[in-house]
N, C-alpha and C positions, 0 to 999 in steps of 0.2 A: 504494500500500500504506500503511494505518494503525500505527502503532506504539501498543500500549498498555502502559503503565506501572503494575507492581505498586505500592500503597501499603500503609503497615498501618494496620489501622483494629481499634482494641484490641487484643486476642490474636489476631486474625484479619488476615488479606491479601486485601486489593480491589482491583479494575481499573477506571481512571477509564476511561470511554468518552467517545470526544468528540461534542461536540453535532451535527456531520454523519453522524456515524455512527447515532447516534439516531436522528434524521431520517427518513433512510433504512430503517432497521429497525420505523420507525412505531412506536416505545417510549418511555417518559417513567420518567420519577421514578416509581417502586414498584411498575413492571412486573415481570413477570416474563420472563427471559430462557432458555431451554433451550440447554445444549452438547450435541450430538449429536456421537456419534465415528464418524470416515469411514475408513473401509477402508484407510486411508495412517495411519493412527495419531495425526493431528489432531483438530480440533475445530472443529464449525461450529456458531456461537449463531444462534439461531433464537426470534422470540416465539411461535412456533407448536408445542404439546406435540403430540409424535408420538406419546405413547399414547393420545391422545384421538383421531390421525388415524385409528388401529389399529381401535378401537373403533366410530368412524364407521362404516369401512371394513364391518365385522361387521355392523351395526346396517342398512345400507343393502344388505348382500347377505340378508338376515333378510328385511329387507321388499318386495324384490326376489321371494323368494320365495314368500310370504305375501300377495301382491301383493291377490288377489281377493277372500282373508279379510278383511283391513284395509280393503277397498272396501264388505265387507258391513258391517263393526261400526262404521264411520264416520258409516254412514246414521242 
């Protein structure tokens, strides 16, 4: 288990992450990170935006649909 440590950084409060953790999460300096809240009342960061998975999600059942349409207007 990681421990992460509040700092303040001007009027505001930051979390240093450490460089294995990074790593790991495949994120660097000016990423963006998303906290997703779990059903236990925690929080899991994630660089992956779940509303763009949602989206996907929509887009790929759309064309799933459409399948034959899109086959014609491709040509």
């Amino acid at each position: 288990m990681n421990t992460l440590k509040l700092t303040a950084i001007g009027t505001s409060t930051g979390v240093v992450i450490p460089k294995e953790m990074l790593s790991r999460l495949n994120v660097a300096k000016g990423d963006t990170l998303y906290a997703v809240e779990t059903p236990d009342g925690g929080y899991r960061l994630t660089p992956y935006d779940p509303g763009f998975a949602e989206k996907m999600d929509k887009a790929e059942s759309i064309m799933r649909r459409y399948r034959n349409t899109l086959s014609v207007l491709a040509k």
